[in-house]
mmCIF file of the C-alpha atoms, coordinates in Angstrom:
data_MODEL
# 
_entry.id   MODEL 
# 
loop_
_atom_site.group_PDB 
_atom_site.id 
_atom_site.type_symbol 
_atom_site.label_atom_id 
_atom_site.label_alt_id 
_atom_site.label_comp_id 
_atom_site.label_asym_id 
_atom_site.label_entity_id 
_atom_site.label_seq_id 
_atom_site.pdbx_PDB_ins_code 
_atom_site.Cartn_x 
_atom_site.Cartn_y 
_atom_site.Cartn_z 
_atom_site.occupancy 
_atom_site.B_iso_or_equiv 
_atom_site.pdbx_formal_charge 
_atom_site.auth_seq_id 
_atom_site.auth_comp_id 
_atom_site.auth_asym_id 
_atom_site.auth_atom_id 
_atom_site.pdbx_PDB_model_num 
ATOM 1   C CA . UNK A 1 1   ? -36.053 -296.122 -49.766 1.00 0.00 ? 1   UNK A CA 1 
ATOM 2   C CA . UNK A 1 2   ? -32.612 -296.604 -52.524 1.00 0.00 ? 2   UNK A CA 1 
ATOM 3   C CA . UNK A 1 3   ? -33.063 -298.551 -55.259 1.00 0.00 ? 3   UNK A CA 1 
ATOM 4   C CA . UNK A 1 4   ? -29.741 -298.565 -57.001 1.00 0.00 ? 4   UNK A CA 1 
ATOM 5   C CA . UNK A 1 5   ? -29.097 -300.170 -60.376 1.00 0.00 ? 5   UNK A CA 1 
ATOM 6   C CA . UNK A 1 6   ? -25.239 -301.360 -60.094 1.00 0.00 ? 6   UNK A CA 1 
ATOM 7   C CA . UNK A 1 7   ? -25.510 -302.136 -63.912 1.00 0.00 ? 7   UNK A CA 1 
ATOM 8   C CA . UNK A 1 8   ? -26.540 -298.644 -64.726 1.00 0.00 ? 8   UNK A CA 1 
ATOM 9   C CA . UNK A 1 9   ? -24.027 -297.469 -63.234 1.00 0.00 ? 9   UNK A CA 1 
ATOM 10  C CA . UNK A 1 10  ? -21.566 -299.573 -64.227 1.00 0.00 ? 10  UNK A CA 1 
ATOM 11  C CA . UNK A 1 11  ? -22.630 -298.523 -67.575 1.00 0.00 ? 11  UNK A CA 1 
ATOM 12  C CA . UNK A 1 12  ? -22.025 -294.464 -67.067 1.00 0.00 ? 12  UNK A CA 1 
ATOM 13  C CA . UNK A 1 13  ? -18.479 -295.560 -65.574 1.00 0.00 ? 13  UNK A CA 1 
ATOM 14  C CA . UNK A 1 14  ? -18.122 -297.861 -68.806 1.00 0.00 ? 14  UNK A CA 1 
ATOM 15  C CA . UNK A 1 15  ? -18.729 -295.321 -71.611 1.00 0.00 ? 15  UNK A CA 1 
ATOM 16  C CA . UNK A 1 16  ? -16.756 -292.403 -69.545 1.00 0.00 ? 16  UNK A CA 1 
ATOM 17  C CA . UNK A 1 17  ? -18.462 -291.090 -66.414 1.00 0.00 ? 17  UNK A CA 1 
ATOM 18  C CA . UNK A 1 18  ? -16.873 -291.601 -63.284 1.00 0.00 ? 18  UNK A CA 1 
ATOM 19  C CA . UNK A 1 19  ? -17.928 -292.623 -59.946 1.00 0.00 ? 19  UNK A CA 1 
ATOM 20  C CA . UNK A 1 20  ? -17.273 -288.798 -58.585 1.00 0.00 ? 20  UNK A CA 1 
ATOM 21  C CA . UNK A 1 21  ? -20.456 -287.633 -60.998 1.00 0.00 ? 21  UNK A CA 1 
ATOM 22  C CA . UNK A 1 22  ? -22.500 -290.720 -59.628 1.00 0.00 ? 22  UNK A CA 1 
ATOM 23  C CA . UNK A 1 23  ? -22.014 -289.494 -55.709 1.00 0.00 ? 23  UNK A CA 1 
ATOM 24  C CA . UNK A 1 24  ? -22.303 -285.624 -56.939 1.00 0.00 ? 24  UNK A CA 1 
ATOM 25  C CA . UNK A 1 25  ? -25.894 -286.820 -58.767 1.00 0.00 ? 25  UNK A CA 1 
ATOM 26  C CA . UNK A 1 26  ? -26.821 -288.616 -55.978 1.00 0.00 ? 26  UNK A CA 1 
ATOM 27  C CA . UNK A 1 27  ? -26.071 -286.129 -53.014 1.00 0.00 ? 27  UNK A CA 1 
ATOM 28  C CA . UNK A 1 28  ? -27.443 -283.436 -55.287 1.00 0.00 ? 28  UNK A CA 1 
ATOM 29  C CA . UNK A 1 29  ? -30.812 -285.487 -55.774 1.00 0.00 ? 29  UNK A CA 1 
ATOM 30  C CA . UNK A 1 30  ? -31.088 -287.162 -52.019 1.00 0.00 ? 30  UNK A CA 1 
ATOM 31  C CA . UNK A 1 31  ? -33.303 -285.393 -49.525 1.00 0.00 ? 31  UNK A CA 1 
ATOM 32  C CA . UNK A 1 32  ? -30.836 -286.346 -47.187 1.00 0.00 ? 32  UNK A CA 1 
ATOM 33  C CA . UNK A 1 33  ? -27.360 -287.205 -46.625 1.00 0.00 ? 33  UNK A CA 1 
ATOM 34  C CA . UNK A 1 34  ? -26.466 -290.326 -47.972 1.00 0.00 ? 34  UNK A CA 1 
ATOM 35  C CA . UNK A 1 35  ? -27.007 -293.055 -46.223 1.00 0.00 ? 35  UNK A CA 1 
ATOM 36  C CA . UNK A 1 36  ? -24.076 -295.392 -44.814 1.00 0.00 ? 36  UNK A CA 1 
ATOM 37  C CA . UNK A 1 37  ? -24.997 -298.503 -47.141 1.00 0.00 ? 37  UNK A CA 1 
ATOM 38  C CA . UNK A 1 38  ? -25.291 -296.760 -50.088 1.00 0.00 ? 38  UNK A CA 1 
ATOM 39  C CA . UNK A 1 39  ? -21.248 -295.465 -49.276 1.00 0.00 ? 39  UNK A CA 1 
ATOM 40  C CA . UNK A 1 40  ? -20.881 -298.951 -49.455 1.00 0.00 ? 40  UNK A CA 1 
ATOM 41  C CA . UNK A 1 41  ? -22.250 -300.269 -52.067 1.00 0.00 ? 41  UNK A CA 1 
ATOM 42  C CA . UNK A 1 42  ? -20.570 -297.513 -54.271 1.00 0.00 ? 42  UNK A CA 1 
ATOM 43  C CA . UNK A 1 43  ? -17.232 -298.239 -52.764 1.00 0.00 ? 43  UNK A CA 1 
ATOM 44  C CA . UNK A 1 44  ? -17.705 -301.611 -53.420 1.00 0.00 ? 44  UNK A CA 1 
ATOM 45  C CA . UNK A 1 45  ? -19.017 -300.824 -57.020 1.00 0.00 ? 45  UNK A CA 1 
ATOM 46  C CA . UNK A 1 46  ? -16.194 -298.716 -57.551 1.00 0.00 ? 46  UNK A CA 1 
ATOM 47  C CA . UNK A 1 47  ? -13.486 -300.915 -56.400 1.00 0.00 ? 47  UNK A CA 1 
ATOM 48  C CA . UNK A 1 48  ? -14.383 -303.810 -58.908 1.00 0.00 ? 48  UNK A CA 1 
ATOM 49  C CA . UNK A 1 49  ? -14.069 -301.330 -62.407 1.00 0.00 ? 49  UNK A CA 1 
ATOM 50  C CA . UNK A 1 50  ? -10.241 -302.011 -62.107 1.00 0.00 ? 50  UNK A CA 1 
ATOM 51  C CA . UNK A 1 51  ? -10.738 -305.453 -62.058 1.00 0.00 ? 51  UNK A CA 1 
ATOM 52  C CA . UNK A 1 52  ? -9.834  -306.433 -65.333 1.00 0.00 ? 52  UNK A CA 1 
ATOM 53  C CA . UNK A 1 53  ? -6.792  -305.120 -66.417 1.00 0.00 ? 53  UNK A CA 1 
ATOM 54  C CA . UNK A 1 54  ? -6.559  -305.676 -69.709 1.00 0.00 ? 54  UNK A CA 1 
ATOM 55  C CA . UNK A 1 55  ? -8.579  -305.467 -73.182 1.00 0.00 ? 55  UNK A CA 1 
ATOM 56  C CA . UNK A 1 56  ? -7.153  -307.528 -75.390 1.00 0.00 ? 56  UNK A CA 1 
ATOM 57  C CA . UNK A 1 57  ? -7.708  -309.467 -79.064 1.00 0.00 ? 57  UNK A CA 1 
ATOM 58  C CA . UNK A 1 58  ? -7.497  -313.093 -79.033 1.00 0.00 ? 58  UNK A CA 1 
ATOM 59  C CA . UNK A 1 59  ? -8.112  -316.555 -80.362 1.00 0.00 ? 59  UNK A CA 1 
ATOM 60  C CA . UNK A 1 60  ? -9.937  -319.250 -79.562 1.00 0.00 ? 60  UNK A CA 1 
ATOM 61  C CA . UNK A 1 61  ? -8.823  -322.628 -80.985 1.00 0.00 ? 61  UNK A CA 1 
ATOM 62  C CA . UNK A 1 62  ? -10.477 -325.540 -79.856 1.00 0.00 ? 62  UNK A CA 1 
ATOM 63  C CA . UNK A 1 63  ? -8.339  -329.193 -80.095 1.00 0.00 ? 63  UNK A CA 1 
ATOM 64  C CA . UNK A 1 64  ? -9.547  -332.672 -80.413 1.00 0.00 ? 64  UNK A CA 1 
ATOM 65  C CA . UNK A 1 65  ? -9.253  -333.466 -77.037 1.00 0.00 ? 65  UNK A CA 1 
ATOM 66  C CA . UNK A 1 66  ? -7.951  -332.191 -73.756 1.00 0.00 ? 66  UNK A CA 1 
ATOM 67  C CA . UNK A 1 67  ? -4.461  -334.072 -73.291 1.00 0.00 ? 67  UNK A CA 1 
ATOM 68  C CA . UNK A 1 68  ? -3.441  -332.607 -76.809 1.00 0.00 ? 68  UNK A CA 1 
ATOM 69  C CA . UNK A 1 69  ? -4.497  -329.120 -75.666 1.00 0.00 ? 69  UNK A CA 1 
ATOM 70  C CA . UNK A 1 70  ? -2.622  -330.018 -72.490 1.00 0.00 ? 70  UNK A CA 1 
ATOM 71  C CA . UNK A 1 71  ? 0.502   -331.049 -74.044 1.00 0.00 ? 71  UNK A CA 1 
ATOM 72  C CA . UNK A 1 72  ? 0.531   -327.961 -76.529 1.00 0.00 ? 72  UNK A CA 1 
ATOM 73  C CA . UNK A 1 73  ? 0.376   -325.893 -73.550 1.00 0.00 ? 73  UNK A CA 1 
ATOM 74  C CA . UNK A 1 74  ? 2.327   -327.029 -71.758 1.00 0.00 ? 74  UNK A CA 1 
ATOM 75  C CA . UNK A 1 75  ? 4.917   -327.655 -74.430 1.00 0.00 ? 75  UNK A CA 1 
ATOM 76  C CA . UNK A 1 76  ? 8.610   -325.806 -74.090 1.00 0.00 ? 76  UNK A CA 1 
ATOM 77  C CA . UNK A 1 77  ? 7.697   -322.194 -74.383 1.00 0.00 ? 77  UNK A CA 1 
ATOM 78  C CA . UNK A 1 78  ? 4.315   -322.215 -75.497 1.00 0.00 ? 78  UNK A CA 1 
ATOM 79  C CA . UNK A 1 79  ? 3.571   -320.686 -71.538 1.00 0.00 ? 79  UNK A CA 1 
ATOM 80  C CA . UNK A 1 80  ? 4.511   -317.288 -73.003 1.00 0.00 ? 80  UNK A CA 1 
ATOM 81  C CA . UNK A 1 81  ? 2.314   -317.958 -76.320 1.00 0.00 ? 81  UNK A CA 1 
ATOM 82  C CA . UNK A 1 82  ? -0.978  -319.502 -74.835 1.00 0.00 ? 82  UNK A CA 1 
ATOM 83  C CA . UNK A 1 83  ? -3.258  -320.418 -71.857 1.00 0.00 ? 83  UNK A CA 1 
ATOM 84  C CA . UNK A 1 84  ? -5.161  -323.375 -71.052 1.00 0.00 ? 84  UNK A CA 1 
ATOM 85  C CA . UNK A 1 85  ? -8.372  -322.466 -71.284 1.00 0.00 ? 85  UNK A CA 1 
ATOM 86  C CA . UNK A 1 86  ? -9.946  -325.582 -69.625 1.00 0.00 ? 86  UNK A CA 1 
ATOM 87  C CA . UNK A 1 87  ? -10.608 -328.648 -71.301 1.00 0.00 ? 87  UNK A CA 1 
ATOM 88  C CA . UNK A 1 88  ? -10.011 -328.422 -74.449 1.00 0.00 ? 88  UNK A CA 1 
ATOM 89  C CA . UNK A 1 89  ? -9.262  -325.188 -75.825 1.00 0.00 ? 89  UNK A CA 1 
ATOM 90  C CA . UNK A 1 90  ? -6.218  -322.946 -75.620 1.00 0.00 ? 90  UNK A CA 1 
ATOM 91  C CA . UNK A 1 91  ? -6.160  -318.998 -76.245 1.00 0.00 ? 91  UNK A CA 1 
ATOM 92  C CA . UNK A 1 92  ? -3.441  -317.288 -77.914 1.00 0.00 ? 92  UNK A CA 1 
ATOM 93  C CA . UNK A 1 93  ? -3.296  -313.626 -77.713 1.00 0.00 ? 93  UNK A CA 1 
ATOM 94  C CA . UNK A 1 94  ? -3.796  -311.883 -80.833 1.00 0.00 ? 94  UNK A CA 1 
ATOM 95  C CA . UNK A 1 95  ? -0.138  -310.748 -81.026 1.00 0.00 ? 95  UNK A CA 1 
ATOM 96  C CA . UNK A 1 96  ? 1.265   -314.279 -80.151 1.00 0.00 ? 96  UNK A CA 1 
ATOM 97  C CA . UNK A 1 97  ? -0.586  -315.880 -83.152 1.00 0.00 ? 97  UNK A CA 1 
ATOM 98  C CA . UNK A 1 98  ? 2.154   -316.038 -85.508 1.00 0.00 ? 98  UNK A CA 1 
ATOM 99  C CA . UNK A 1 99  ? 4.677   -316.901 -83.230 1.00 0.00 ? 99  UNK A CA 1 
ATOM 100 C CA . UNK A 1 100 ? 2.299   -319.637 -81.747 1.00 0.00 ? 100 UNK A CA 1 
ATOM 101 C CA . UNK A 1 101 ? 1.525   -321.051 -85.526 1.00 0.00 ? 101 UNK A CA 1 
ATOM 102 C CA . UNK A 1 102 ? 5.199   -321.427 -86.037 1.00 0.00 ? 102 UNK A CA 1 
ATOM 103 C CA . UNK A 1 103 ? 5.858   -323.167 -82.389 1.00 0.00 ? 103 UNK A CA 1 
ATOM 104 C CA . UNK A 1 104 ? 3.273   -325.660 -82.947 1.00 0.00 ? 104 UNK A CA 1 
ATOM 105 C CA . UNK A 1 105 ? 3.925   -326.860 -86.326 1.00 0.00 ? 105 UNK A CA 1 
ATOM 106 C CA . UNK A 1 106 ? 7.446   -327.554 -85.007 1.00 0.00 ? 106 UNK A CA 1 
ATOM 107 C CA . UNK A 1 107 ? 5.163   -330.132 -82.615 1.00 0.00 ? 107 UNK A CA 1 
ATOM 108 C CA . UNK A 1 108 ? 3.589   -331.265 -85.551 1.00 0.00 ? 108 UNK A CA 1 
ATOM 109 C CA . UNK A 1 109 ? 0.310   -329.855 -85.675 1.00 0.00 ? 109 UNK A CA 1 
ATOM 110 C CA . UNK A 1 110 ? -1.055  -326.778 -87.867 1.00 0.00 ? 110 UNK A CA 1 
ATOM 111 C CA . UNK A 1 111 ? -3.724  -324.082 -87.487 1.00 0.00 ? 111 UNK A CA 1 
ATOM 112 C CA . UNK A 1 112 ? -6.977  -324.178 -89.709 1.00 0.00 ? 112 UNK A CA 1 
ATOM 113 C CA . UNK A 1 113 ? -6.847  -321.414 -92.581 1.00 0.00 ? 113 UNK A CA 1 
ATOM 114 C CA . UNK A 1 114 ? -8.536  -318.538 -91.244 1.00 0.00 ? 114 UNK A CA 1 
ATOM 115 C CA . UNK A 1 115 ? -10.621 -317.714 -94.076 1.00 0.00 ? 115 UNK A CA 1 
# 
């Protein structure tokens, strides 16, 4: 009987093992062969770590109601600034958060003092 932990595993492949080490362990430790669903469930495993593309900093700002967050978005050029993040909040990537300050006090509106 297998009894993988996906999360586990996920966790060796997260602070710098690799799936190749997980197999060798395995095979090395199995009395037999692998079996055919446990090919697939690493395979499976394996193919959602390159999910996410990206790591990066951002904000969170959160706007007194959804059509203002709506209209900021979707204001000229604020597309390449910030995303709709559903109701009413917007995220601005760290590196867009001067740029974004500037664009939406030209709309009229400024950012709380970070401090």
């Amino acid at each position: 009987m297998w009894a993988l932990d996906a999360e586990r595993m996920l966790t060796h492949v997260e602070t710098g093992g690799t799936f190749k080490e997980l197999r060798a362990f395995l095979e090395q430790n199995a009395a037999e062969s692998l079996p055919p669903n446990v090919h697939i469930f690493l395979q499976g495993l394996e193919s959602k770590t390159g999910a996410c593309k990206t790591l990066r900093q951002a904000v969170l700002l959160e706007w007194t109601d959804e059509a203002l967050a709506r209209l900021i978005a979707t204001s000229a050029g604020m597309n390449k600034l910030c995303y709709h993040a559903g109701g009413t909040r917007l995220v601005v990537p760290g590196e867009n958060l001067a740029a974004f300050s500037r664009a939406v006090k030209r709309l009229g509106y400024v950012l709380p003092n970070r401090n």
